[in-house]
C-alpha positions in Angstrom: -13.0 -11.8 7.1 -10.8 -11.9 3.9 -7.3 -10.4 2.6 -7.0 -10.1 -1.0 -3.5 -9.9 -3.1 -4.2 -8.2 -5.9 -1.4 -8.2 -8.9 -1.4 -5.0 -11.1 -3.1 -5.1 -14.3 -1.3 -4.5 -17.6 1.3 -1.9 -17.9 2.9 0.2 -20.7 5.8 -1.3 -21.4 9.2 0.9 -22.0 12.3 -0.6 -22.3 13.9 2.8 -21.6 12.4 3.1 -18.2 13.4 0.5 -15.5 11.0 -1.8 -15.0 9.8 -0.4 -11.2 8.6 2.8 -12.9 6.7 1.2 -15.6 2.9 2.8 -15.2 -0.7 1.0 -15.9 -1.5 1.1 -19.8 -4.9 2.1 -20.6 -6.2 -1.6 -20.5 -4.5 -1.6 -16.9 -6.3 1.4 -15.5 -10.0 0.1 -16.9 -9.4 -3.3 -15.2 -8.3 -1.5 -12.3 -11.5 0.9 -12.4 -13.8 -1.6 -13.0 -12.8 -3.7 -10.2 -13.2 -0.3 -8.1 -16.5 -0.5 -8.7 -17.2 -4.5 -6.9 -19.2 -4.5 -3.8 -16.1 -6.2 -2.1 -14.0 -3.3 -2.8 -16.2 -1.0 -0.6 -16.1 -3.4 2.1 -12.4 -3.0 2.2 -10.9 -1.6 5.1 -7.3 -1.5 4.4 -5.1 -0.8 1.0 -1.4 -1.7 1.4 0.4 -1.4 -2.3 4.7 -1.8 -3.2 6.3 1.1 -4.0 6.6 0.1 -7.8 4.7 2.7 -9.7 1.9 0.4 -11.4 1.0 -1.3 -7.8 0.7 2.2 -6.5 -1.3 3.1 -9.4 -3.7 0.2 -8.9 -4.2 1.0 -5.1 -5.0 4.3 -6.1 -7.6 3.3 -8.2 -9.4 0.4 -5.9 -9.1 3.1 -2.9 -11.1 5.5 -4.8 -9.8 8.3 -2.4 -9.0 6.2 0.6 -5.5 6.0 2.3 -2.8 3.9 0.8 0.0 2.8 2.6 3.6 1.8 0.8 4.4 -1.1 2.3 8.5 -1.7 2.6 10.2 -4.7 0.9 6.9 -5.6 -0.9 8.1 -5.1 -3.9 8.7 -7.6 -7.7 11.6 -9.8 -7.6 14.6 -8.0 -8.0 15.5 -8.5 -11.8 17.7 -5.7 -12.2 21.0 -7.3 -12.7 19.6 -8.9 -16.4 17.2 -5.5 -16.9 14.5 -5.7 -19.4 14.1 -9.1 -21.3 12.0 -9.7 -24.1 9.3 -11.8 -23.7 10.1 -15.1 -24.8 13.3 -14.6 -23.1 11.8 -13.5 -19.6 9.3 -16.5 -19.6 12.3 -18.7 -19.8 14.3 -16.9 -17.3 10.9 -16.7 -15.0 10.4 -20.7 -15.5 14.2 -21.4 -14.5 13.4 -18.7 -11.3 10.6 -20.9 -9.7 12.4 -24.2 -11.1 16.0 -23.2 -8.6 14.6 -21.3 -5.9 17.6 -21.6 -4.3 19.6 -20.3 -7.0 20.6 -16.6 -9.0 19.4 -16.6 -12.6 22.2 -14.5 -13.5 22.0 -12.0 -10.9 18.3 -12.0 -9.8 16.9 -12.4 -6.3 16.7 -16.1 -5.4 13.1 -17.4 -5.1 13.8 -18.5 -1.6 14.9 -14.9 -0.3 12.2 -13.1 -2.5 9.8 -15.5 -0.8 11.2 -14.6 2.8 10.9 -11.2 2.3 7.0 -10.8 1.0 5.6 -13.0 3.8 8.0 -11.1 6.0 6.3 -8.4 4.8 2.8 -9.1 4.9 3.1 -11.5 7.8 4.3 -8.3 9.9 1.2 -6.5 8.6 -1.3 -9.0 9.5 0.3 -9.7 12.8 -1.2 -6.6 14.0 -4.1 -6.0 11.7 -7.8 -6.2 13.4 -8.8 -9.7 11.6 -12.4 -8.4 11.2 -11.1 -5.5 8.9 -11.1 -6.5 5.0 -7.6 -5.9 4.0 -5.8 -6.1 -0.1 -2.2 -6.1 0.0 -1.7 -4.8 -4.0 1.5 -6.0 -5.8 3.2 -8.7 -8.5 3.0 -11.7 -10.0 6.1 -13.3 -8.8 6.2 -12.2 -5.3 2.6 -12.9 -5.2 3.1 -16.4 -6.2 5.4 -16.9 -3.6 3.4 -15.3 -1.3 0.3 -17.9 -2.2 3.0 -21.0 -2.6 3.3 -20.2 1.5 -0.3 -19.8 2.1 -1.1 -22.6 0.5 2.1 -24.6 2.0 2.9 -25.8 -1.0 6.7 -25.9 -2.1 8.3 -22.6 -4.6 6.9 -23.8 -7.8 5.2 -21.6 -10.5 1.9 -21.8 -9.6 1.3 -18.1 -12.0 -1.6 -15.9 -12.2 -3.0 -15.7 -16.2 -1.0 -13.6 -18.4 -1.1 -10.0 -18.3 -1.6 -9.5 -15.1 -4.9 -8.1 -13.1 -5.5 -10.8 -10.6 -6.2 -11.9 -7.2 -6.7 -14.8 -4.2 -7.6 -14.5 -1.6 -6.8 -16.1 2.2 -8.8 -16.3 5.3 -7.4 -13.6 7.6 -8.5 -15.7 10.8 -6.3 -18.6 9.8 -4.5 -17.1 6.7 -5.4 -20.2 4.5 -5.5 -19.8 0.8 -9.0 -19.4 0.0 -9.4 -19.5 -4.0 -6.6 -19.8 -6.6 -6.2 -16.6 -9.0 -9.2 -15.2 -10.5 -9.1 -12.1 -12.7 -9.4 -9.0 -10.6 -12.7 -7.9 -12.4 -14.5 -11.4 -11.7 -14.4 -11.9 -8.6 -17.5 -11.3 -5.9 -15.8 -11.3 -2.7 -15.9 -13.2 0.6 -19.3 -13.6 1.8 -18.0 -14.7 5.7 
């Protein structure tokens, strides 16, 4: 069977509103509900989301009415000592992040620790999770490329998802090997093992 980690789709951006709080825009929730719709979606048996608003959202969506459970220290990257950055500005920072994982950029969670902490996370999950039960862990871009840099075995680098957000890979959950690379949320047709 197949876990999927799913990245939340695009979000309305406030600067006024701290960035865990920040909500799916309108393109955001149609990607989401769209995806709710896939066969693979159905098949799932178990919706783990962060506790940052537009994860939760997304989970919500894909559930479709199921359970979802908040899992602890799943969340982005702490940022918070910098708070919001404009684009150009965060890509840099973001580039310099994956570039020093061992490092602060200026404050933010190192790369190494944020890394420890999501497979900590899901790792504790999946150690006593029934490997025949489909299971999407929903979340964010940089954790989740952390999270795949680990699966993969590859070294911190920044291996991103596309821009805007919205996407998934998935990993075997008998082996936990990375088994595609991102692919927008929407796209994809599931597992067929």
């Amino acid at each position: 069977m197949f876990g999927v980690y799913i990245t939340h789709p695009q979000v309305r951006i406030d600067p006024t509103v701290p960035v865990p709080r920040w909500g799916l825009s309108e393109l955001g929730t149609a990607r989401a509900t769209d995806t709710a719709g896939g066969d693979w979606v159905r098949r799932i048996g178990r919706f783990l989301s962060s506790d940052e608003t537009k994860a939760e959202e997304t989970a919500a969506i894909l559930a479709a009415g199921r359970k979802v459970e908040i899992l602890a220290r799943s969340g982005e990257n702490d940022r918070s000592a910098t708070g919001f950055l404009l684009p150009d500005a965060f890509e840099a920072a973001a580039d310099w992040f994956f570039a020093h994982p061992t490092e602060s950029f200026r404050g933010w969670e190192r790369a190494a620790d944020a890394q420890a902490r999501i497979v900590s996370a899901v790792s504790g999950v999946l150690d006593a999770h029934n490997p025949e039960v489909p299971i999407v862990f929903v979340g964010h871009g940089g954790v989740g490329t952390l999270l795949k840099c680990h699966l993969a075995g590859v070294p911190i680098a920044r291996h991103d998802q596309p821009a805007g957000g919205g996407n998934l890979f998935a990993f075997s959950l008998a082996d936990r090997c990375l088994a595609c690379d991102w692919t927008p949320m929407e796209q994809w047709r599931g597992w067929m093992a």
